[in-house]
N, C-alpha and C positions, 0 to 999 in steps of 0.2 A: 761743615767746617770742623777741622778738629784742634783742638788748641790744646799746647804744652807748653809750662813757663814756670820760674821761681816764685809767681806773683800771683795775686788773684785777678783773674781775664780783666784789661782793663774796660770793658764796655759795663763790668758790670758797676764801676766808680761812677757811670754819668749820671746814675738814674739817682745818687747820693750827691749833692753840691759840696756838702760840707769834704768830702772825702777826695771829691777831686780837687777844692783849695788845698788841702794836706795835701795830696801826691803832688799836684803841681809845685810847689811849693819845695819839697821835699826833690825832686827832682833836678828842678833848678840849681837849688842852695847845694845840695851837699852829690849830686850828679854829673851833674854841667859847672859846678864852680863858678858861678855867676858871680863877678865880683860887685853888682847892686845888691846880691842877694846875703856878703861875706858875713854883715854883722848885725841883720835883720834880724827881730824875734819875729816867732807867727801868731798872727792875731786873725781868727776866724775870717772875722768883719772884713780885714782887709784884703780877701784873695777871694774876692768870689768876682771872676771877671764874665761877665754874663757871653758875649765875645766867647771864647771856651766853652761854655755852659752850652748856648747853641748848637758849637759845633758837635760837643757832645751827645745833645738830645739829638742829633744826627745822625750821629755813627752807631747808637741806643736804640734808633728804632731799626738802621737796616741789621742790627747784631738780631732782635726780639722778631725779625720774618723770616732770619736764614738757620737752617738746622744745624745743629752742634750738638758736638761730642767732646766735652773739656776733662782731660788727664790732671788732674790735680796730685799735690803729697803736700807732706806736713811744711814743707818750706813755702808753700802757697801761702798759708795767711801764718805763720812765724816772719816772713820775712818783714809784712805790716808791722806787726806788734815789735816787732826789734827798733824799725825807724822811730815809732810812736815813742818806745823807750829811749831809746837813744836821745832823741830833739828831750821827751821829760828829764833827763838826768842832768842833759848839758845845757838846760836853762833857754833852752829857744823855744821853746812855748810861753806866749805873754802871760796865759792865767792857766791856773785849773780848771775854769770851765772851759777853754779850750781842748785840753785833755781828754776831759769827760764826755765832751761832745764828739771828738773823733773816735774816742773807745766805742761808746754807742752808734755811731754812724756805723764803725764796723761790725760790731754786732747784729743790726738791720744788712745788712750785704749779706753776712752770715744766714741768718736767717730766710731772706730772701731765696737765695743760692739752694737752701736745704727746702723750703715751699716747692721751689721748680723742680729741682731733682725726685722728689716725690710723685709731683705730678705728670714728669715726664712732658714737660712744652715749659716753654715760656708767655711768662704775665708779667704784667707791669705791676712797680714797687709798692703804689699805692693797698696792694694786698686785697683790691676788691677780684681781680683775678676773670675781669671782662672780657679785654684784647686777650686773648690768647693766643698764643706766638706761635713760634715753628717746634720742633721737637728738641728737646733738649736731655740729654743724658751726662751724666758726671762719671767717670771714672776716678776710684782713688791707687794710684802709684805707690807702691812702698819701696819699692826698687831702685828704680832712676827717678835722678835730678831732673828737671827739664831746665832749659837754658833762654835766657832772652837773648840774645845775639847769632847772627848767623855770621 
């Protein structure tokens, strides 16, 4: 498989709960304009819909047996850290430790992401590096943007 996008792959959010309540969430509210979503703050606790999670740990395992080659650039994870600012500045984050806690979920992705790449395959998050996956390679892009829409 070979992936190109403004965003960082979304399979690699499932293996993170906390990160996919934030995208999902973020998505919804300020993507899809969901008018239940208009005047919501985000509270960690309240978006962890297990329903998603599964489906996730789904799409997570068949991403961790199929080989990839992911084109990344610096808008991969700027685009994260802009939302994350964004929801912090305009006050839709209920606490600081919600902050904290999506900063550091992305940091573990990050981290994550650079273990595999290293290694050349994929392993699951837990970092014991057991299951090892299909082959995994990263490209970085300085050039072109990649696009989510076709």
């Amino acid at each position: 498989m070979y992936y190109l996008n403004k965003d960082i792959p979304i399979f690699h959010y499932f293996l993170f709960p906390e990160m996919v309540a934030f995208k999902s969430f973020f998505w919804v509210k300020t993507i899809l304009h969901s008018p239940q979503y208009a005047n919501q703050t985000f509270r960690l606790e309240d978006f962890r819909d297990e329903k998603i999670l599964a489906l996730g740990r789904q799409l997570s395992e068949a991403y961790h047996n199929l080989p990839s080659q992911e084109i990344w650039n610096t808008e991969n994870i700027n685009s994260t850290i802009r939302q994350i600012e964004y929801y912090k500045n305009s006050g839709v984050f209920a606490s600081r430790q919600d902050i904290l806690a999506i900063y550091d979920c992305l940091q573990k992705i990050m981290d994550h992401v650079e273990r595999q790449a290293e290694a050349g395959y994929k392993f699951t998050a837990d970092g014991s590096g057991e299951r090892k996956g299909a082959t995994y390679k990263i490209y970085v892009n300085e050039l072109i943007l990649g696009d989510n829409t076709w």
